[in-house]
Legacy VTK file of the C-alpha trace (Angstrom):
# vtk DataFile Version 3.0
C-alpha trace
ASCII
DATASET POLYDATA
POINTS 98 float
146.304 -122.392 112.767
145.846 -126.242 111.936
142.802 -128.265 112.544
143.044 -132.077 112.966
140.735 -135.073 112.261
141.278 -138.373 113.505
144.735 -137.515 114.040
145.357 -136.105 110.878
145.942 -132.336 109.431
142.803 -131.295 107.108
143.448 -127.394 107.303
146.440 -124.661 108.125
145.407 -120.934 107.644
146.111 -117.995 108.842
143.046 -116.530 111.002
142.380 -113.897 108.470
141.638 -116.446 105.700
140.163 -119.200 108.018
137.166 -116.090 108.465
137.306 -115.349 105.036
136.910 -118.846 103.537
137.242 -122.068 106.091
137.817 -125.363 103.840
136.492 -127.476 106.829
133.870 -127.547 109.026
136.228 -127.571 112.140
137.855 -124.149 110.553
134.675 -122.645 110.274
133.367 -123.594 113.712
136.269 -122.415 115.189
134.190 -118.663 115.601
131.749 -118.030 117.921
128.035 -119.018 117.515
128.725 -121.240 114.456
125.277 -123.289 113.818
125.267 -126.463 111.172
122.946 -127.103 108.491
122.728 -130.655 107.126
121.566 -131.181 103.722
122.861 -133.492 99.925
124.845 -131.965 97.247
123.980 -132.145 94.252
124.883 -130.718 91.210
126.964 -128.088 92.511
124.198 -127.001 95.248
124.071 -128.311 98.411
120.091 -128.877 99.118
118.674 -127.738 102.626
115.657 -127.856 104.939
116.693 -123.605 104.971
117.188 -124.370 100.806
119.336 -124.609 98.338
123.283 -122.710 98.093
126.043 -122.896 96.221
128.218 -125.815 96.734
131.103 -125.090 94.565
133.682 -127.810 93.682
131.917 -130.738 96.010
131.156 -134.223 95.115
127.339 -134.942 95.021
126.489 -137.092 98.789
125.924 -135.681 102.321
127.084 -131.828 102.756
127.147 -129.601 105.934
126.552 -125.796 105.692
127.969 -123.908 108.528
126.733 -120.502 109.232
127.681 -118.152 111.691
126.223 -114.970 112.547
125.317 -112.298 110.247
125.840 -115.050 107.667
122.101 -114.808 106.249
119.389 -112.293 105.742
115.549 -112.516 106.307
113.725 -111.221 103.649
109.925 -111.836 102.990
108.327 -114.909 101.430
105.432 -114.719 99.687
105.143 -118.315 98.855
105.001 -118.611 102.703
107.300 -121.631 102.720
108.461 -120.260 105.860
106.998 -118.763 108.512
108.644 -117.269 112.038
106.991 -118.971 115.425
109.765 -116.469 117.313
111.186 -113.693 116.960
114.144 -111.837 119.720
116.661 -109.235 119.449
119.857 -110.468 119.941
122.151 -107.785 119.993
123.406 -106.091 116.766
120.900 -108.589 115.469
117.935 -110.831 115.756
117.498 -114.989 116.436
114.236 -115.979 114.561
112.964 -119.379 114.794
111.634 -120.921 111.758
LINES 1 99
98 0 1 2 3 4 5 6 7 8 9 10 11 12 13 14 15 16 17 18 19 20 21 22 23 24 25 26 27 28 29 30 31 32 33 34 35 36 37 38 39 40 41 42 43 44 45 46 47 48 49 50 51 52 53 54 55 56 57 58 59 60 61 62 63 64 65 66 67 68 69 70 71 72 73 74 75 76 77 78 79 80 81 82 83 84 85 86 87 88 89 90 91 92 93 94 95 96 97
């Protein structure tokens, strides 16, 4: 598989390793109910509204996490920094609104 950008290659994979590890947005996207999280790297982390993950190898500036399902896991915040207005099963899973 190759993905293109402005007429030029950015990726070839196999569709194994395009699940496994994507290089580019487009490869990762390229899965069903894919979602985007903007954010700024910096110093190898790659800062979030949803926090802060690794961001190995990438220049500090503008970053895009993209997440597809089963990607994360809710687990309880006691600092309440978060809190769920919705909450609706989805299938093998849930969408919660943050």
């Amino acid at each position: 598989i190759a993905f293109m950008r402005a007429g030029r290659i950015i990726e070839t994979a196999s569709p194994q390793a395009l699940y496994a590890a994507p290089q580019t947005p487009e490869g990762a996207g390229i899965f069903p109910s894919c979602q985007t999280l903007a954010g700024a790297v910096k110093n190898g982390l790659l800062h979030t509204a949803a926090g802060a993950f690794p961001a190995k190898d990438l220049s500090d500036g503008p970053g895009v996490a993209v997440l597809r399902d089963g990607a994360l896991t809710a687990v309880r915040d006691d600092a309440g920094a978060f809190r769920a207005v919705d909450a609706r099963f989805a299938g093998p899973g849930w969408i919660v609104l943050l």
